[in-house]
N, CA and C atoms of all chains as a GROMACS GRO file, in nm:
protein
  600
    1UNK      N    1  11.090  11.492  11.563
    1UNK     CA    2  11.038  11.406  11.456
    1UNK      C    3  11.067  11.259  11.490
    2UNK      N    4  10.936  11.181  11.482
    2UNK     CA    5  11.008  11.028  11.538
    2UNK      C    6  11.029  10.935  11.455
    3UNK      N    7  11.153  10.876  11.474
    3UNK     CA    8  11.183  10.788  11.342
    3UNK      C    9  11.119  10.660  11.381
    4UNK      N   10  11.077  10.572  11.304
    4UNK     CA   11  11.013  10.451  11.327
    4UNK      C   12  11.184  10.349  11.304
    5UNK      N   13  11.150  10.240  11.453
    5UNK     CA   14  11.280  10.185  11.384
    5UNK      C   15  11.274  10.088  11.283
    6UNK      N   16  11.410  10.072  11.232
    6UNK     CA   17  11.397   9.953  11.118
    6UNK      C   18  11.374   9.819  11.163
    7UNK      N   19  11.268   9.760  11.083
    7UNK     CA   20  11.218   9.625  11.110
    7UNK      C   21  11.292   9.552  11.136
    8UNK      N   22  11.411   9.499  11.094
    8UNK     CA   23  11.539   9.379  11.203
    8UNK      C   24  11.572   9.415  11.302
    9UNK      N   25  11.533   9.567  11.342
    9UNK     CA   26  11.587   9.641  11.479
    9UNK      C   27  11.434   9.561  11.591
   10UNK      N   28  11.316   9.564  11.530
   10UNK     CA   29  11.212   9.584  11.598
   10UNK      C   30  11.217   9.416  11.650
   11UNK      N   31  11.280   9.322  11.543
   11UNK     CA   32  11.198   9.248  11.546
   11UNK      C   33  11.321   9.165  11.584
   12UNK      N   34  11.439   9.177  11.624
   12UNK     CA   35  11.550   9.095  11.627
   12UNK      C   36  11.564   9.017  11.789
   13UNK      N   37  11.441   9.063  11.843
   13UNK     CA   38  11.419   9.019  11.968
   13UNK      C   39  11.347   8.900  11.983
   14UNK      N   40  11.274   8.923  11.862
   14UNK     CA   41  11.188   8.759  11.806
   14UNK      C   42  11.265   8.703  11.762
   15UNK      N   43  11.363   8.740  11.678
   15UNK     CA   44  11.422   8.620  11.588
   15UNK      C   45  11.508   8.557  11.668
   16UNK      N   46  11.596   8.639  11.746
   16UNK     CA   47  11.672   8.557  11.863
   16UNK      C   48  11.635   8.461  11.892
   17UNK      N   49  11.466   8.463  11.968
   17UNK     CA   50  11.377   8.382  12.076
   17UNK      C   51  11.379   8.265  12.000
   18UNK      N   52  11.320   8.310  11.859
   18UNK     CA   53  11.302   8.179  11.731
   18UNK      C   54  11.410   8.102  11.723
   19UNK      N   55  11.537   8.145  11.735
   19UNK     CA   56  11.635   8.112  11.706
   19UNK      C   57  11.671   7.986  11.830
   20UNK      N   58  11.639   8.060  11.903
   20UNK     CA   59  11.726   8.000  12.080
   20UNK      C   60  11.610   7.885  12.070
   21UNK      N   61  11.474   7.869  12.046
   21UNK     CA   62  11.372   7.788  12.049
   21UNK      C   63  11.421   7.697  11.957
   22UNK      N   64  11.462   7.704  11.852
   22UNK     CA   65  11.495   7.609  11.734
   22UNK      C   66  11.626   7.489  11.776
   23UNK      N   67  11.683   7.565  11.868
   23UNK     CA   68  11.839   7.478  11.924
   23UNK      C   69  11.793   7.458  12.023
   24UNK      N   70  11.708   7.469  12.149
   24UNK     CA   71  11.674   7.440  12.276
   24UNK      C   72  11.547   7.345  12.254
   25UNK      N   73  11.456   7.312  12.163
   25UNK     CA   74  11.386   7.203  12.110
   25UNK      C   75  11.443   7.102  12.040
   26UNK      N   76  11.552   7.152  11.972
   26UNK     CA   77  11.626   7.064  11.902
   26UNK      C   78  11.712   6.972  12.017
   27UNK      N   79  11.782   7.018  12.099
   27UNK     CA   80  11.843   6.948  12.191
   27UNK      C   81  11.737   6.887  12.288
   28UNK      N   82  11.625   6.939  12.284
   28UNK     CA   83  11.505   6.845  12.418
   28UNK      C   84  11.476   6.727  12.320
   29UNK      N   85  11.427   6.780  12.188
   29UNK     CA   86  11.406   6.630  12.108
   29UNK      C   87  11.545   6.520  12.100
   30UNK      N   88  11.599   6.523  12.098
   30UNK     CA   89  11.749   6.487  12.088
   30UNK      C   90  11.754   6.402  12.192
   31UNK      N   91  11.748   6.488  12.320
   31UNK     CA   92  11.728   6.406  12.501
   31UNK      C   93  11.598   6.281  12.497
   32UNK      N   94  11.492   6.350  12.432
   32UNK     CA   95  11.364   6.283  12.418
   32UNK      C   96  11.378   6.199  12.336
   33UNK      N   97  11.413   6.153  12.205
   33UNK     CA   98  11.491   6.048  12.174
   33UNK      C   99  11.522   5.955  12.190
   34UNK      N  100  11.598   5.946  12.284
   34UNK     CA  101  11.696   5.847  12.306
   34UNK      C  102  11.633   5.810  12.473
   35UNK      N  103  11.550   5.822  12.470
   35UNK     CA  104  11.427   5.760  12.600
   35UNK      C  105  11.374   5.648  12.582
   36UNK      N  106  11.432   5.553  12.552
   36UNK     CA  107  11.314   5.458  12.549
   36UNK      C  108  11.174   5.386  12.620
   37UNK      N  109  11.210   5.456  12.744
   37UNK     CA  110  11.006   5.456  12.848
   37UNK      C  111  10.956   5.549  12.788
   38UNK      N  112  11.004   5.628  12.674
   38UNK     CA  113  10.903   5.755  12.633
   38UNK      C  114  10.762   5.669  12.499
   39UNK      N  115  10.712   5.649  12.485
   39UNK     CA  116  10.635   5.586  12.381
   39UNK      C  117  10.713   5.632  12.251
   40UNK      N  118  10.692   5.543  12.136
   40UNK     CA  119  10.734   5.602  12.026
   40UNK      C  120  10.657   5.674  11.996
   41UNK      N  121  10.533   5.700  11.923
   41UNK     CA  122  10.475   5.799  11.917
   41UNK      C  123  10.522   5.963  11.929
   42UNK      N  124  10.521   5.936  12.057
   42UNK     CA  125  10.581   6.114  12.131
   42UNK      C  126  10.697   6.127  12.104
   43UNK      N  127  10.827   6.061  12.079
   43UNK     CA  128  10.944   6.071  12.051
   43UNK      C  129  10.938   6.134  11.869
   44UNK      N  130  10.882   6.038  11.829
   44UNK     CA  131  10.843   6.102  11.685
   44UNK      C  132  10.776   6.251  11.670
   45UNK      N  133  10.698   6.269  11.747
   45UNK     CA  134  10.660   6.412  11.767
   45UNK      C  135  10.746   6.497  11.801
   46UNK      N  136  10.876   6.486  11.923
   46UNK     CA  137  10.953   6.557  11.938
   46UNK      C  138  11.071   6.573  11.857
   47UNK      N  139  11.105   6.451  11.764
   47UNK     CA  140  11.185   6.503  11.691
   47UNK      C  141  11.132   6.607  11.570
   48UNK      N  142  10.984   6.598  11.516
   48UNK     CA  143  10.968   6.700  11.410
   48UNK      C  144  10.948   6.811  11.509
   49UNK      N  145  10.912   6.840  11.667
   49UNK     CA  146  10.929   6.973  11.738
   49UNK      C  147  11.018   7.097  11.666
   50UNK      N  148  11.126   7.100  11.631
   50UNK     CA  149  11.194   7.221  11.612
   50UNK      C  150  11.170   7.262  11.473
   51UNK      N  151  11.063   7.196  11.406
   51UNK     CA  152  11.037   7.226  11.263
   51UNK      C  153  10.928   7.409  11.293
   52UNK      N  154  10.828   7.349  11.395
   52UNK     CA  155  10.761   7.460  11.425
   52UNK      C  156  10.846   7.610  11.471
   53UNK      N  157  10.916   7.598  11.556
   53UNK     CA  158  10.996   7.721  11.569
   53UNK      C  159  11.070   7.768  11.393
   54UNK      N  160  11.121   7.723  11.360
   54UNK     CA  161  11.216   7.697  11.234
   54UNK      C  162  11.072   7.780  11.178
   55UNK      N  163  10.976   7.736  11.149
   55UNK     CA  164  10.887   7.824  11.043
   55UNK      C  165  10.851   7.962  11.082
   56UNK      N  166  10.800   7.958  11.240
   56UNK     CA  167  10.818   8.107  11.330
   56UNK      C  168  10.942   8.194  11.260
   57UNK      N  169  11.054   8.133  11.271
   57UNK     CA  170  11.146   8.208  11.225
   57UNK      C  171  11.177   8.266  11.104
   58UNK      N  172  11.150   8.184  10.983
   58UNK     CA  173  11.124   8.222  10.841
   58UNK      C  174  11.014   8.336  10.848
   59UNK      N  175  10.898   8.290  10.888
   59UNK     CA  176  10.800   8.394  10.877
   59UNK      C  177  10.832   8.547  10.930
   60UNK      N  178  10.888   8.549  11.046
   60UNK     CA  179  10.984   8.671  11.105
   60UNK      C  180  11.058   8.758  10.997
   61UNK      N  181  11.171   8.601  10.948
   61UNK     CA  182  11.234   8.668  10.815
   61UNK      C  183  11.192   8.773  10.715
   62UNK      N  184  11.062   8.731  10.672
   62UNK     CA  185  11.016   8.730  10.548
   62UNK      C  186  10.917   8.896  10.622
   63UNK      N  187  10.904   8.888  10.750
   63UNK     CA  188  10.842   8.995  10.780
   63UNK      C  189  10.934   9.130  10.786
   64UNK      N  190  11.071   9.072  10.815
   64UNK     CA  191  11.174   9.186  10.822
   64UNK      C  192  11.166   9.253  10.655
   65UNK      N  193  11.173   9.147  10.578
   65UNK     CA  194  11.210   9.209  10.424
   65UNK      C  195  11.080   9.304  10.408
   66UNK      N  196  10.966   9.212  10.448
   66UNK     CA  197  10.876   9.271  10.367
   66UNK      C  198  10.857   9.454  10.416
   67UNK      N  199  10.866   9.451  10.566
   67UNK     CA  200  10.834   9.576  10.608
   67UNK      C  201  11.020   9.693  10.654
   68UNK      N  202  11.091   9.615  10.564
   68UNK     CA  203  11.199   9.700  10.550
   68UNK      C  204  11.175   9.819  10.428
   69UNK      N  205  11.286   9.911  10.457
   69UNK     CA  206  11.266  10.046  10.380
   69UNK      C  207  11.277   9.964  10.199
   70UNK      N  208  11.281  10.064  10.109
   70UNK     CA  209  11.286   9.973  10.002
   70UNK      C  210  11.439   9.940   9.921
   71UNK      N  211  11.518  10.070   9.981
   71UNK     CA  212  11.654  10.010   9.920
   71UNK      C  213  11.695   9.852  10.001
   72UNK      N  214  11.659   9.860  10.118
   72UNK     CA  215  11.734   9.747  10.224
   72UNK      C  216  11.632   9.640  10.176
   73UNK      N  217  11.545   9.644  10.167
   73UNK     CA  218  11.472   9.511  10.068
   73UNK      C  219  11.518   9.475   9.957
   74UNK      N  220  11.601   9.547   9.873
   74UNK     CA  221  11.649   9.558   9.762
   74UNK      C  222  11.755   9.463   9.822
   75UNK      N  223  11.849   9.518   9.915
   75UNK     CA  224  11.983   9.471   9.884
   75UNK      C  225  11.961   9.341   9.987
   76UNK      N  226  11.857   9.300  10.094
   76UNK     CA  227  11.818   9.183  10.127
   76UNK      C  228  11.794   9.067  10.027
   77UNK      N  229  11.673   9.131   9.963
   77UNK     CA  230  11.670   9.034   9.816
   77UNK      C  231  11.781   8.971   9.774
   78UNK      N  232  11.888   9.061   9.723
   78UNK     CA  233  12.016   9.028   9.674
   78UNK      C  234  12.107   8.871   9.750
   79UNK      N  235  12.097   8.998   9.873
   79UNK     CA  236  12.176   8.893   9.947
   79UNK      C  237  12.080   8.728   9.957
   80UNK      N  238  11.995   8.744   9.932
   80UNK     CA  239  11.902   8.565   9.971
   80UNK      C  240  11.902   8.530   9.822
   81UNK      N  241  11.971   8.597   9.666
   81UNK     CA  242  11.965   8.525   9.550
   81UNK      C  243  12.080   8.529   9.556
   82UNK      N  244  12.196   8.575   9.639
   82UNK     CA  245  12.318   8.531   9.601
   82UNK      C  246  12.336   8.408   9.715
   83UNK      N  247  12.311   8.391   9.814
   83UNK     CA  248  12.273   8.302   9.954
   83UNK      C  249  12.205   8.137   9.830
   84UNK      N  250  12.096   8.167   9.758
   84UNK     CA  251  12.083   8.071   9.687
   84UNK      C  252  12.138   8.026   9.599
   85UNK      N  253  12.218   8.097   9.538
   85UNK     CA  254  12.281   8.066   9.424
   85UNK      C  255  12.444   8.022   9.442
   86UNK      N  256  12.508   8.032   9.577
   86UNK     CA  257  12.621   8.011   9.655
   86UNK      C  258  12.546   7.875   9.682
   87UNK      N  259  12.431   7.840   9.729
   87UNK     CA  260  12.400   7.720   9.783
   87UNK      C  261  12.386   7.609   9.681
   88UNK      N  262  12.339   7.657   9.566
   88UNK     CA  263  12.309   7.584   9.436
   88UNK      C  264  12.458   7.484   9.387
   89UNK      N  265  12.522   7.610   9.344
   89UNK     CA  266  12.685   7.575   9.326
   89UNK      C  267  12.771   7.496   9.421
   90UNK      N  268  12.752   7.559   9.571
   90UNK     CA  269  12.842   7.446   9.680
   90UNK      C  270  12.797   7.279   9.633
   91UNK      N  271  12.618   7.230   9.653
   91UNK     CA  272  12.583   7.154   9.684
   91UNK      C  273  12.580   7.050   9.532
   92UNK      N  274  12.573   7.127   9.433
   92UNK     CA  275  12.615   7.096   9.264
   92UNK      C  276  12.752   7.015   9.304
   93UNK      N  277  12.821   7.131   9.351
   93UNK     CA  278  12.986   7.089   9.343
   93UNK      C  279  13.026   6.928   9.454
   94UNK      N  280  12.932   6.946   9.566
   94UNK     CA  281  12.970   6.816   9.683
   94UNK      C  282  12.887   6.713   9.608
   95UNK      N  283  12.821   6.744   9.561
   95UNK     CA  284  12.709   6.628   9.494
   95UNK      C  285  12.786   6.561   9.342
   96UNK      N  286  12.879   6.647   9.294
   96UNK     CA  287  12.971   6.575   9.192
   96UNK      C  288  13.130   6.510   9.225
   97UNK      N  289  13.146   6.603   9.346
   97UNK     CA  290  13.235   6.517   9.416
   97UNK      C  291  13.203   6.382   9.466
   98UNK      N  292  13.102   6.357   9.528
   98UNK     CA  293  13.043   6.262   9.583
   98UNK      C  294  13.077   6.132   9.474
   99UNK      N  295  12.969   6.165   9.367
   99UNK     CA  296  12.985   6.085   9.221
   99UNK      C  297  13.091   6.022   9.214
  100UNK      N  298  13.208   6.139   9.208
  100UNK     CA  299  13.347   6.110   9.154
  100UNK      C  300  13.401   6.077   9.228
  101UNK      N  301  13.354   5.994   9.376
  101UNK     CA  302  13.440   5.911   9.445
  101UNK      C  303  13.548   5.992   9.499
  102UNK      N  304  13.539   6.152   9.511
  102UNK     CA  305  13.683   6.192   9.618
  102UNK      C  306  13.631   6.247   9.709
  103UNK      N  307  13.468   6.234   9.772
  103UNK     CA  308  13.420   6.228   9.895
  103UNK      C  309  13.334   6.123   9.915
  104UNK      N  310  13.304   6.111  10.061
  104UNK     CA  311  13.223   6.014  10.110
  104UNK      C  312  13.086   6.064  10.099
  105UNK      N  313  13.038   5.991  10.132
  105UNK     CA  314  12.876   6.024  10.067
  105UNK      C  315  12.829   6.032  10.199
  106UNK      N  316  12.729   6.144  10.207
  106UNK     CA  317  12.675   6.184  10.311
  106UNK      C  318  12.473   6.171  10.373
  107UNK      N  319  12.459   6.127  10.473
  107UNK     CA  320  12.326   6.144  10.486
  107UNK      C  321  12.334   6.283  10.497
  108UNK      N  322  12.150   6.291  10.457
  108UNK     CA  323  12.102   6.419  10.483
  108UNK      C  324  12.066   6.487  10.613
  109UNK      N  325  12.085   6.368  10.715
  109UNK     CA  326  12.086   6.395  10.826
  109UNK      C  327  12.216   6.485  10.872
  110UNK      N  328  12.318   6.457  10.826
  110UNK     CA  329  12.411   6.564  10.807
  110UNK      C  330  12.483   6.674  10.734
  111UNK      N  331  12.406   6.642  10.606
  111UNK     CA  332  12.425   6.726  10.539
  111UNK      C  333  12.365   6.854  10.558
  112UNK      N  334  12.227   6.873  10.605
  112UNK     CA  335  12.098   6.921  10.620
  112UNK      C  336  12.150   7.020  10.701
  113UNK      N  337  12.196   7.029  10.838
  113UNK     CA  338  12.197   7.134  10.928
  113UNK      C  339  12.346   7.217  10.822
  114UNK      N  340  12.430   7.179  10.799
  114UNK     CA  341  12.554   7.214  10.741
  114UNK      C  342  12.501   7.312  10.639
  115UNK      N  343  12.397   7.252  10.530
  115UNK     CA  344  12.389   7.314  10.429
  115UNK      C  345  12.255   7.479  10.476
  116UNK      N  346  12.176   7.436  10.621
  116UNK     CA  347  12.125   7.536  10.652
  116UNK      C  348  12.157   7.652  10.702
  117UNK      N  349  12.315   7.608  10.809
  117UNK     CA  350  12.374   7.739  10.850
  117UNK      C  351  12.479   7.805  10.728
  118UNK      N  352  12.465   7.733  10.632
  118UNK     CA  353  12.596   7.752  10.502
  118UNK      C  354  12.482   7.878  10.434
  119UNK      N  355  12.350   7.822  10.418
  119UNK     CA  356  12.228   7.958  10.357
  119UNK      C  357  12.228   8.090  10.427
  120UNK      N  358  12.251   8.041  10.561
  120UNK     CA  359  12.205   8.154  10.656
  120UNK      C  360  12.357   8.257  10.652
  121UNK      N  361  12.459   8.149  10.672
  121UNK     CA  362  12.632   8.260  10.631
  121UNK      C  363  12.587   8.361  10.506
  122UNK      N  364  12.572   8.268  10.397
  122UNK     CA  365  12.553   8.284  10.286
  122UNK      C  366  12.503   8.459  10.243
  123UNK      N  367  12.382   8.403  10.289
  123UNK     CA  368  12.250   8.566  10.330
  123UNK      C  369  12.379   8.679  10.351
  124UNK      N  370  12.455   8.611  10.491
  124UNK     CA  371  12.492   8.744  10.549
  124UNK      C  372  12.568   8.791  10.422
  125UNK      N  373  12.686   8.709  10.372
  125UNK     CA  374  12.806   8.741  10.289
  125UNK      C  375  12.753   8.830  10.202
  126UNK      N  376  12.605   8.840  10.118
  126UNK     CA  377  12.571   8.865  10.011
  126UNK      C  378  12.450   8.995  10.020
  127UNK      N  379  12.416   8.984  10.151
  127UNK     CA  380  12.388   9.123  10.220
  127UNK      C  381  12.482   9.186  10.234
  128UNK      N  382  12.612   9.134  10.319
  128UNK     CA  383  12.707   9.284  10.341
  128UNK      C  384  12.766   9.286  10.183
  129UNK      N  385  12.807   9.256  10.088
  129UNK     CA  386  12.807   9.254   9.938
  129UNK      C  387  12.699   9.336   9.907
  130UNK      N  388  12.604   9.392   9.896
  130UNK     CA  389  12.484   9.463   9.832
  130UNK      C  390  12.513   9.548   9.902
  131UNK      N  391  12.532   9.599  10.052
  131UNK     CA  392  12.528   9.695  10.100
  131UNK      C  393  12.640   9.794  10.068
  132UNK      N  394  12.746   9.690  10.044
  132UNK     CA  395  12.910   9.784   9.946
  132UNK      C  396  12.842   9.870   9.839
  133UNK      N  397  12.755   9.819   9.818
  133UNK     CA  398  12.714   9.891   9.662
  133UNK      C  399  12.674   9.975   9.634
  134UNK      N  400  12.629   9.993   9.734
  134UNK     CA  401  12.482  10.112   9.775
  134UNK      C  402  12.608  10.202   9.874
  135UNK      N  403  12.666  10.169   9.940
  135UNK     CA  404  12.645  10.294  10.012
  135UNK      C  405  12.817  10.317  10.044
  136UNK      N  406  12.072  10.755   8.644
  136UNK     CA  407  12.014  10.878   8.640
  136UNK      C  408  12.017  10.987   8.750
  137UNK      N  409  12.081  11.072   8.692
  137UNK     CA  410  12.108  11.215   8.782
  137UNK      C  411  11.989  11.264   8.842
  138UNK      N  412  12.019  11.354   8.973
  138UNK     CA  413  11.952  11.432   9.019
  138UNK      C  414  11.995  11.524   9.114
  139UNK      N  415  11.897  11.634   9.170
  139UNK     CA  416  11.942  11.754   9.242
  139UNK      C  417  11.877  11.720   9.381
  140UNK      N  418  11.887  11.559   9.428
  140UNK     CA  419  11.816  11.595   9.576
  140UNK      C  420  11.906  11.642   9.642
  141UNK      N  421  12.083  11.637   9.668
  141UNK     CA  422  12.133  11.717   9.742
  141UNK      C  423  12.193  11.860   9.760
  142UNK      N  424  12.134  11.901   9.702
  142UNK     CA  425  12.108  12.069   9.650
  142UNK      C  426  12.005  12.124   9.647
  143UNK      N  427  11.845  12.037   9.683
  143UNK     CA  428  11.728  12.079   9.722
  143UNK      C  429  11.734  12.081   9.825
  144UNK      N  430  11.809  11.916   9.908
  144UNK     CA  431  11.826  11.946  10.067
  144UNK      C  432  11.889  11.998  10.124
  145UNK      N  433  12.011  12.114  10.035
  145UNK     CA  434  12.123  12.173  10.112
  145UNK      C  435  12.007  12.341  10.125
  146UNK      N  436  11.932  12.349  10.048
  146UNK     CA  437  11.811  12.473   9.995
  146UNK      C  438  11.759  12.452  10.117
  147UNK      N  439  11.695  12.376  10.152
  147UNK     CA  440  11.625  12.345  10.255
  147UNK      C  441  11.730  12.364  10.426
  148UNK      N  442  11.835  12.351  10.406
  148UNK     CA  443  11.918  12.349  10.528
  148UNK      C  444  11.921  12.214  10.591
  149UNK      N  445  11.858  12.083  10.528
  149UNK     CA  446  11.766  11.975  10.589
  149UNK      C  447  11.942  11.866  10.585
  150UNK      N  448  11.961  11.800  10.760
  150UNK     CA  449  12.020  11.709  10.702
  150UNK      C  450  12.028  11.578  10.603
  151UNK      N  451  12.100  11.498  10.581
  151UNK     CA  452  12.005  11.365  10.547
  151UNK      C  453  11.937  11.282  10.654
  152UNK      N  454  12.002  11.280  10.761
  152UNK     CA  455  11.844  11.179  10.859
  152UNK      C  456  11.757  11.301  10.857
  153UNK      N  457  11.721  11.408  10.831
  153UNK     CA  458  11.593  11.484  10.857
  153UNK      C  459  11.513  11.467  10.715
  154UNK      N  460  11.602  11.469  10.605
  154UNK     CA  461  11.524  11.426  10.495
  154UNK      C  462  11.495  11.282  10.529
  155UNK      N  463  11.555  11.223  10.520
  155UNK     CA  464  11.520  11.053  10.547
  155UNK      C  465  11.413  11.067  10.609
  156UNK      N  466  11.396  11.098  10.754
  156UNK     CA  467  11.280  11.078  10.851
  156UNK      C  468  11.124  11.156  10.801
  157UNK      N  469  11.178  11.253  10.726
  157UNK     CA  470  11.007  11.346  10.648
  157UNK      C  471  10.975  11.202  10.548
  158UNK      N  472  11.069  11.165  10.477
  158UNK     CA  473  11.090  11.039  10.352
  158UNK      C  474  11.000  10.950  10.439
  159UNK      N  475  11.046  10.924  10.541
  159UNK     CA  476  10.984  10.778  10.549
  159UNK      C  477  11.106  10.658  10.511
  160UNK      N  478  11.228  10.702  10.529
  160UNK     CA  479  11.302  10.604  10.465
  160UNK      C  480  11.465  10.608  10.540
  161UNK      N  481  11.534  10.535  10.513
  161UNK     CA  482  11.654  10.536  10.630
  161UNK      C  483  11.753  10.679  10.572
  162UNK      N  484  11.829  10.696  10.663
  162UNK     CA  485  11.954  10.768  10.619
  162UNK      C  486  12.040  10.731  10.495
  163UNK      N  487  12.086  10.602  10.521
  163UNK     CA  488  12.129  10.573  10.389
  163UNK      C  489  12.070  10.552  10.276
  164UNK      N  490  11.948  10.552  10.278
  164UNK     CA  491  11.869  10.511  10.124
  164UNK      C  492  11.891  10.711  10.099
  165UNK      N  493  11.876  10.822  10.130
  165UNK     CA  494  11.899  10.920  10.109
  165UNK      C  495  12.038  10.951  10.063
  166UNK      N  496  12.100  10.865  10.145
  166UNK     CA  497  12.249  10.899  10.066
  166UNK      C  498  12.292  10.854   9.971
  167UNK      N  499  12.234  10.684   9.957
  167UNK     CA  500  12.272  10.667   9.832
  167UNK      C  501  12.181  10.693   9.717
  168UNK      N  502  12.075  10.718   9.708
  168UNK     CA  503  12.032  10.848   9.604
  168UNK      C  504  12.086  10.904   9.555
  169UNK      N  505  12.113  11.012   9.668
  169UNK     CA  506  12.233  11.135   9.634
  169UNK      C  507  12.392  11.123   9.562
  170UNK      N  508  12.418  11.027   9.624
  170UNK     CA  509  12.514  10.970   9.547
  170UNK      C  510  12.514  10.881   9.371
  171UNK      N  511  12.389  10.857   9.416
  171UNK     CA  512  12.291  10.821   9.279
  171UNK      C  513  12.383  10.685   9.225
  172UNK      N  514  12.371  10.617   9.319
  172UNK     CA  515  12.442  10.428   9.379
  172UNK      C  516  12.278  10.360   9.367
  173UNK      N  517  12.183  10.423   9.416
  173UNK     CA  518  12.029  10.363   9.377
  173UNK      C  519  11.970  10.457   9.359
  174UNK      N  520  11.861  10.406   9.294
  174UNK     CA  521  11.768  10.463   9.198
  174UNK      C  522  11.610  10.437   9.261
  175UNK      N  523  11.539  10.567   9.324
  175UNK     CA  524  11.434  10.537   9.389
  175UNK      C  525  11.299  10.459   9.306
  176UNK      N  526  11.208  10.411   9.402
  176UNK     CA  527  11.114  10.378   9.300
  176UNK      C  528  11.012  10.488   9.268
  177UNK      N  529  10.921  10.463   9.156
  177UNK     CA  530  10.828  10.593   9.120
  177UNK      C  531  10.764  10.663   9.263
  178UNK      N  532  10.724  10.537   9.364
  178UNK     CA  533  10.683  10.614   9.465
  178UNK      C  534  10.723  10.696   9.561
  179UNK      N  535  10.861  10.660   9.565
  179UNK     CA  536  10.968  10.750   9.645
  179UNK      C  537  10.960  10.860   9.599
  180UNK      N  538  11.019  10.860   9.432
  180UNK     CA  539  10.988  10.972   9.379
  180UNK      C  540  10.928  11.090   9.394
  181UNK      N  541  10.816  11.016   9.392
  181UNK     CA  542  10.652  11.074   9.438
  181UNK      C  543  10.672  11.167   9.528
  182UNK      N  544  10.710  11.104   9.619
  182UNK     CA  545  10.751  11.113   9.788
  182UNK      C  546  10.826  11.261   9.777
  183UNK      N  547  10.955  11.240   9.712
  183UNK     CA  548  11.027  11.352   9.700
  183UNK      C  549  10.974  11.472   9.633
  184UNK      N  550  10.960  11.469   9.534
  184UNK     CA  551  10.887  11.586   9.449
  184UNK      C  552  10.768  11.631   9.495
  185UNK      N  553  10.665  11.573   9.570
  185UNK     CA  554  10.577  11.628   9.675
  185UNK      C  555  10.648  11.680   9.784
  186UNK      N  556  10.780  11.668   9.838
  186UNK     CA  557  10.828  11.717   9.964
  186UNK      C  558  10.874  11.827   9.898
  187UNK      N  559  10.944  11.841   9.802
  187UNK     CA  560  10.966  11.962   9.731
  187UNK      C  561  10.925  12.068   9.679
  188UNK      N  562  10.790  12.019   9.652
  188UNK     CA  563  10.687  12.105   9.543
  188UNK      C  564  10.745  12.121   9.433
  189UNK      N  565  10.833  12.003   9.381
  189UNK     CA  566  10.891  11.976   9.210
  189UNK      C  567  10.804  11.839   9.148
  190UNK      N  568  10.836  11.900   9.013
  190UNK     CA  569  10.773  11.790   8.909
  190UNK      C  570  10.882  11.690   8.916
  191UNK      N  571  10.875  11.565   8.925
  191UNK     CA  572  10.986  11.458   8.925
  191UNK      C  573  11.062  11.464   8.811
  192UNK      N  574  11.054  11.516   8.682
  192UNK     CA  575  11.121  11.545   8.548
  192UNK      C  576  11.253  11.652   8.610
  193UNK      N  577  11.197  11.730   8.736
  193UNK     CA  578  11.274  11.834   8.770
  193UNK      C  579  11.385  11.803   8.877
  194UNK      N  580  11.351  11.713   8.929
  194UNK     CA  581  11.424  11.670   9.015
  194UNK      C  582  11.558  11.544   8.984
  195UNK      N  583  11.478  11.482   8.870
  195UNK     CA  584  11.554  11.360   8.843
  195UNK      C  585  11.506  11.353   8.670
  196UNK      N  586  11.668  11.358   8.645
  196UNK     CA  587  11.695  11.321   8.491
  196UNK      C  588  11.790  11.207   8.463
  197UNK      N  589  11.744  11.135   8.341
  197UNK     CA  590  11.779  11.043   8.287
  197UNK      C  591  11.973  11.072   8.260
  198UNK      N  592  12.057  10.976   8.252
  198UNK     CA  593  12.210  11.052   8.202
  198UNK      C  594  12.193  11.086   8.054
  199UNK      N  595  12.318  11.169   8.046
  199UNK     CA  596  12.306  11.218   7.939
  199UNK      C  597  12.173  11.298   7.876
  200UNK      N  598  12.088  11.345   7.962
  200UNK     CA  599  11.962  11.421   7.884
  200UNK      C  600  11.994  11.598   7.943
   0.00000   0.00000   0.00000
């Protein structure tokens, strides 16, 4: 009897690629940058470069949930409303610190990658949390 | 809500990845069923009580009924 494998199994070979594309564009735009014989123009193009991989990769995401079994969609779900709702609260909480003068105030240029791998932890924490539940 | 899938599949001799894999669905979504930690949807249901040749009323009851 053949089991079909599970969709993050099938597809975790893309998301890698997406993944490794998103930091290996990110660092060419970065190099490309800071070129100044490069025209501005094209420098501007290479820094929004890693936006395109970055959406490859969501879309991947969103393909794992969708064509996962239905409990593991279930407890995926979970984990990306507790992933948001961990993100809501952190960024509530630095954003009133900020206010209240007992942090420094941050661009979004740095805030941005921090608060994206903080979603992506997030996911995991609140996936392996759903999966306690179930099984 | 209770049910008898692991006592239809012990009837059957069927492990849970062999039920799972007729299911269409992982090992653990069978176990936790059985353990009755989740609660399938109508179509699973479906799924099951056609693999059975049971009415879903028969297979799966509400608690306390």
């Amino acid at each position: 009897m053949s089991v079909r494998l599970p969709a993050c199994r099938r597809l975790l070979g893309r998301l890698l690629l997406a993944a490794a594309l998103i930091v290996a564009i990110g660092l060419g735009a970065k190099w490309l940058g800071q070129q100044a014989a490069v025209p501005l123009l094209l420098r501007q193009a290479a820094w929004l470069a890693p936006v395109l991989p970055a959406i490859w990769y969501f879309r991947l995401f969103g393909r794992v949930v969708r064509e996962s079994g239905e409990m593991e969609r279930q407890i995926y779900l979970e984990g990306a409303f507790f992933a948001f709702a961990a993100i809501c609260v952190v960024s509530l909480g630095l954003a009133m610190a900020i206010r209240g003068g007992m942090l420094a105030d941050v661009s979004l240029r740095k805030a941005g990658p921090l608060l994206w791998s903080a979603g992506i932890t997030f996911w995991g924490v609140g996936t392996a949390l759903s999966w306690r539940r179930y099984l | 809500m209770k049910n008898r899938l692991r006592v239809l599949r012990a009837e059957h001799g069927w492990s849970q990845a062999d039920l799972a894999s007729r299911l269409e669905v992982s090992r653990q979504t069978v176990n936790a069923i059985e353990t009755e930690k989740y609660e399938p949807s109508l179509s699973l249901a479906f799924r099951i009580a056609g693999l059975f040749g049971q009415r879903i009323e028969e297979i799966f009851h509400p608690d306390g009924a």
